[in-house]
Backbone as a chain_set.jsonl record, in Angstrom:
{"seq": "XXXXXXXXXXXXXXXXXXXXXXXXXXXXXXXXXXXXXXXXXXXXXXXXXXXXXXXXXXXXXXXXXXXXXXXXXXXXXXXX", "coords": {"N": [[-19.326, -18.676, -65.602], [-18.318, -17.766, -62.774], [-16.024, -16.471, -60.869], [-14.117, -18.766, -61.001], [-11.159, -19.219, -61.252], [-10.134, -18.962, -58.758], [-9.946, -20.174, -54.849], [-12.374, -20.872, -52.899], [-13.029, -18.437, -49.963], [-11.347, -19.439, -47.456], [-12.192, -20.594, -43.613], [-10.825, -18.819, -42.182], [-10.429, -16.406, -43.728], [-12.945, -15.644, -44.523], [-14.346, -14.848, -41.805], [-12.009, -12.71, -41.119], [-12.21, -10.955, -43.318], [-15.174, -10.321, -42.558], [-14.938, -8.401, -40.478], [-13.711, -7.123, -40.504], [-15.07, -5.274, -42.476], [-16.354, -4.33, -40.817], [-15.012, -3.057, -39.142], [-14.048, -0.938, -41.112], [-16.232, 0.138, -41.853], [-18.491, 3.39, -41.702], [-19.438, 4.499, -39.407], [-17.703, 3.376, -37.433], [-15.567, 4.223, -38.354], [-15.501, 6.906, -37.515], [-15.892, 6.885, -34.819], [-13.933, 5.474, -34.427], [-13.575, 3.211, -33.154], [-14.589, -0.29, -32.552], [-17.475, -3.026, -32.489], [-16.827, -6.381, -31.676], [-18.366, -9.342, -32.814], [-17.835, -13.157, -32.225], [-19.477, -15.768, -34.35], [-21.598, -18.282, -34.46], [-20.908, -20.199, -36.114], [-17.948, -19.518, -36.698], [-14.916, -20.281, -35.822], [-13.608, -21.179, -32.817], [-10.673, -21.52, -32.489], [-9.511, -19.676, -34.908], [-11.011, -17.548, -34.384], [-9.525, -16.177, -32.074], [-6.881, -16.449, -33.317], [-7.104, -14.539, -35.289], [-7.993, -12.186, -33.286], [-5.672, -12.016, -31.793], [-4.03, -11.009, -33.748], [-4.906, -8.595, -34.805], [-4.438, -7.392, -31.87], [-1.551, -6.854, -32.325], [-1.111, -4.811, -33.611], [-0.254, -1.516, -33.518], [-1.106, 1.26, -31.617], [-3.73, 0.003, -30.999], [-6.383, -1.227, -29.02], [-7.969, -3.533, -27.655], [-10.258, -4.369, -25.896], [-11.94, -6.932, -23.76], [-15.768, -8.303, -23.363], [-18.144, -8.969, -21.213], [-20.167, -10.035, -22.386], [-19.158, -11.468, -24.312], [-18.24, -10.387, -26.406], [-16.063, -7.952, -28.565], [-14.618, -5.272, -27.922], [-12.502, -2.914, -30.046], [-10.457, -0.269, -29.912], [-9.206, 2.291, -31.471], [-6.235, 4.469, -32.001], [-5.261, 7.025, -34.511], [-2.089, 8.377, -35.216], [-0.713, 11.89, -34.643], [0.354, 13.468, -37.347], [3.734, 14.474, -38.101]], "CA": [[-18.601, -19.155, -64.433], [-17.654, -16.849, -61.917], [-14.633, -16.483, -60.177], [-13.988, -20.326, -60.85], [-9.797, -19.387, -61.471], [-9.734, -18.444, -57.366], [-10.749, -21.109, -54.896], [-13.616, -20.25, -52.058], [-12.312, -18.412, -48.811], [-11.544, -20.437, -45.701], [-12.951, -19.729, -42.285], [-10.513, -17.379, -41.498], [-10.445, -15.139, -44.616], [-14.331, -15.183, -44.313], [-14.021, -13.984, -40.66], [-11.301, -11.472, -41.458], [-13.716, -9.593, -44.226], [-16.187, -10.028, -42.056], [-14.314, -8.011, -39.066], [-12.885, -5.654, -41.713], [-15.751, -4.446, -43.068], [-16.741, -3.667, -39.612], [-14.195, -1.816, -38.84], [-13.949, 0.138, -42.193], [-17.346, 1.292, -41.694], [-18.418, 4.666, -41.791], [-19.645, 4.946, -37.917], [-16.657, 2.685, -36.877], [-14.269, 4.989, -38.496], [-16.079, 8.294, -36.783], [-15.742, 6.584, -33.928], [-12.243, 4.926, -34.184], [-14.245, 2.131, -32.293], [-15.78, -1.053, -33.388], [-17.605, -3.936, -31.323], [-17.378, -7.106, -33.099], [-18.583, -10.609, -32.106], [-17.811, -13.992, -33.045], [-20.76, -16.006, -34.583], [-21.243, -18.864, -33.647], [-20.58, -21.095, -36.921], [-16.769, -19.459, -36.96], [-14.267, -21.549, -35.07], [-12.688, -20.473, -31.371], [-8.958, -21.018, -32.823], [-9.79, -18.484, -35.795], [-11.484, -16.169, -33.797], [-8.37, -16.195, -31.443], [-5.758, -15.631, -34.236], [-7.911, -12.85, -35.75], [-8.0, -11.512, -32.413], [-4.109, -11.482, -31.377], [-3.165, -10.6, -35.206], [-5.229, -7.005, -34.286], [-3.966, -6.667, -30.831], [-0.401, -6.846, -32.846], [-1.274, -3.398, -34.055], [0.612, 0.068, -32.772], [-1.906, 2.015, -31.284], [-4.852, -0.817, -31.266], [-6.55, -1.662, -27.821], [-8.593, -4.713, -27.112], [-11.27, -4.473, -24.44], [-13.124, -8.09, -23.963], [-16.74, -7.797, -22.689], [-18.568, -10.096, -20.622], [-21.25, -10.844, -23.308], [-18.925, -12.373, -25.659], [-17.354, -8.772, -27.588], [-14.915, -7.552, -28.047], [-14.541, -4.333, -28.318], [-11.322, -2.438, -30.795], [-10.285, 0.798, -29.821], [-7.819, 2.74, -32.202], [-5.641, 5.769, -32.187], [-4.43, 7.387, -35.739], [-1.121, 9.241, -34.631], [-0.646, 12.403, -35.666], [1.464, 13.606, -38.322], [4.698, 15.811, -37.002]], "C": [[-17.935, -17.975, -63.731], [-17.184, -16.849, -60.564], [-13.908, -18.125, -59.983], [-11.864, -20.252, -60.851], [-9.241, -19.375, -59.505], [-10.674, -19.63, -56.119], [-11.373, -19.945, -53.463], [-12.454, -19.242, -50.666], [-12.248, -19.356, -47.497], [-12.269, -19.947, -44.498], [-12.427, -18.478, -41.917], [-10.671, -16.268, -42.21], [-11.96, -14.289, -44.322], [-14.399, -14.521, -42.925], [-13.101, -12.45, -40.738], [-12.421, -10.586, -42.326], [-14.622, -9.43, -43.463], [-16.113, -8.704, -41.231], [-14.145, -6.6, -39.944], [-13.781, -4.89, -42.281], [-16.704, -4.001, -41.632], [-16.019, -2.627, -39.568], [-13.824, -0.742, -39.857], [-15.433, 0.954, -42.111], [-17.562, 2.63, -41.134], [-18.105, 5.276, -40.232], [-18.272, 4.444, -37.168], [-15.811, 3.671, -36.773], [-14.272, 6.221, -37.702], [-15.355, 8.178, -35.217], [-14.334, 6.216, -32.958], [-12.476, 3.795, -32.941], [-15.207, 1.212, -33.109], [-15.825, -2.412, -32.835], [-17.909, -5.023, -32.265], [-17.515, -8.716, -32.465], [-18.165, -12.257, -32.979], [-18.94, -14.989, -33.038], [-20.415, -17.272, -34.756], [-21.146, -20.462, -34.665], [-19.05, -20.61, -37.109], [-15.87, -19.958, -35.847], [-13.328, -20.732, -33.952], [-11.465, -20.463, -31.813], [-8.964, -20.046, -33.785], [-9.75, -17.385, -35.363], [-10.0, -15.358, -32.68], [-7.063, -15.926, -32.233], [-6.042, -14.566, -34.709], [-7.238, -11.879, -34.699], [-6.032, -10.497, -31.896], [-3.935, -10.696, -32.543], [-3.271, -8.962, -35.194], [-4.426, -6.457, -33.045], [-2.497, -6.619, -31.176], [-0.008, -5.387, -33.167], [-0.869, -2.186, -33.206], [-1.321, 0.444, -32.765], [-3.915, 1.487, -31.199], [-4.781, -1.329, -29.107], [-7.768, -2.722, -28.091], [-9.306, -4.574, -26.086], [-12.575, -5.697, -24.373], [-14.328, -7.976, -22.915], [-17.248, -9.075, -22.446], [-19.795, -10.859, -21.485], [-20.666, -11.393, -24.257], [-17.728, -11.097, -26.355], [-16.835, -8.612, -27.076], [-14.648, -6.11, -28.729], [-13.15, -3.617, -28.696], [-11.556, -0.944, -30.507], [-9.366, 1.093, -30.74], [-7.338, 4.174, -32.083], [-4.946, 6.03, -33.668], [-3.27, 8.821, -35.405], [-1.016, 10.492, -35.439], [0.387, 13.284, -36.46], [2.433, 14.853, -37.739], [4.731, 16.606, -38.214]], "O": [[-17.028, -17.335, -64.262], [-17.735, -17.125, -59.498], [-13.307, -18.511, -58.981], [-11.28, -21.256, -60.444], [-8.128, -19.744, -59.13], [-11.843, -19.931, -56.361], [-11.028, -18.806, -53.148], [-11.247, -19.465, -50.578], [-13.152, -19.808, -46.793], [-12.902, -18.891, -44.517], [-12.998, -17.461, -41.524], [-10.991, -15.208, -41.671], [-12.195, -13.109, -44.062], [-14.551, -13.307, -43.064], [-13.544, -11.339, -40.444], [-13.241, -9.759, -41.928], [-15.116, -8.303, -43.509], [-17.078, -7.94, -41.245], [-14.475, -5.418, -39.842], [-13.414, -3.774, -42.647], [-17.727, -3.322, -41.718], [-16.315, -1.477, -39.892], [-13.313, 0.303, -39.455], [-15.61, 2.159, -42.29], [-16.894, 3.011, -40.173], [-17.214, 6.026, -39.833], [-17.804, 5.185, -36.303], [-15.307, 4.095, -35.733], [-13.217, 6.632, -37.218], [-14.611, 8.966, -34.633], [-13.893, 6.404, -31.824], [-11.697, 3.597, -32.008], [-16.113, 1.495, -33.893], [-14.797, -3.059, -32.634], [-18.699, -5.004, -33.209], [-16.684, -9.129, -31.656], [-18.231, -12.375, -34.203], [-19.472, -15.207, -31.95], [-19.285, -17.604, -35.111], [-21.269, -21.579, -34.164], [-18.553, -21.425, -37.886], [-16.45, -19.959, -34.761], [-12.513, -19.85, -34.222], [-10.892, -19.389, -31.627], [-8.125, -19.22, -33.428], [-8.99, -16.446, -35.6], [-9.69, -14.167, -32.682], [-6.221, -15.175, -31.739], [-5.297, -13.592, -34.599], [-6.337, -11.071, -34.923], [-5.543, -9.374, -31.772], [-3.645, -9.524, -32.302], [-2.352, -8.176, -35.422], [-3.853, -5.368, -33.063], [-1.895, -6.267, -30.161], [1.108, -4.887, -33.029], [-1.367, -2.09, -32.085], [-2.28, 0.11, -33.46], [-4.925, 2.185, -31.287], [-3.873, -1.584, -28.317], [-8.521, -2.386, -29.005], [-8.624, -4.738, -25.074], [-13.737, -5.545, -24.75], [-14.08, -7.626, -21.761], [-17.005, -10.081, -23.113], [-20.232, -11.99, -21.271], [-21.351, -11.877, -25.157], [-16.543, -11.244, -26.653], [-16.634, -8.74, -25.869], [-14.498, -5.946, -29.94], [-12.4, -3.604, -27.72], [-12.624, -0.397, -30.781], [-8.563, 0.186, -30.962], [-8.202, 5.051, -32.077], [-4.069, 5.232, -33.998], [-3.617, 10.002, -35.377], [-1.158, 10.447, -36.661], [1.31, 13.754, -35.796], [2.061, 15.859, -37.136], [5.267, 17.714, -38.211]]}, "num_chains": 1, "name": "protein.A"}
């Protein structure tokens, strides 16, 4: 039995990892840019808390594109 002590993730967690392992990726990180879409079994209020919860972020930009993406810009400040 495995992982039976923990129960499944919800929509949003599953969305969040999803997003997250976008943006941890290698090219993402190079980039400090990462275009990420929502698909189209995860739910418009989800995708919309996801969304604000990032644009919450110091130094995080938001740029929504007319095909749907949304593209995350980031700045990593740098150390004095």
């Amino acid at each position: 039995m495995a992982n039976s002590s923990s129960a499944a993730p919800d929509a949003y967690e599953r969305l969040a990892l999803r997003v997250q392992k976008i943006i941890n990726s290698t090219n993402a990180q190079k980039a400090k840019a990462a275009l990420i879409f929502r698909l189209p079994d995860e739910p418009v209020d989800e995708w919309e808390r996801l969304l604000e919860e990032i644009a919450e972020n110091d130094n995080v930009t938001l740029a929504y594109r007319d095909d749907g993406g949304v593209q995350i810009f980031w700045v990593v400040p740098k150390e004095d």
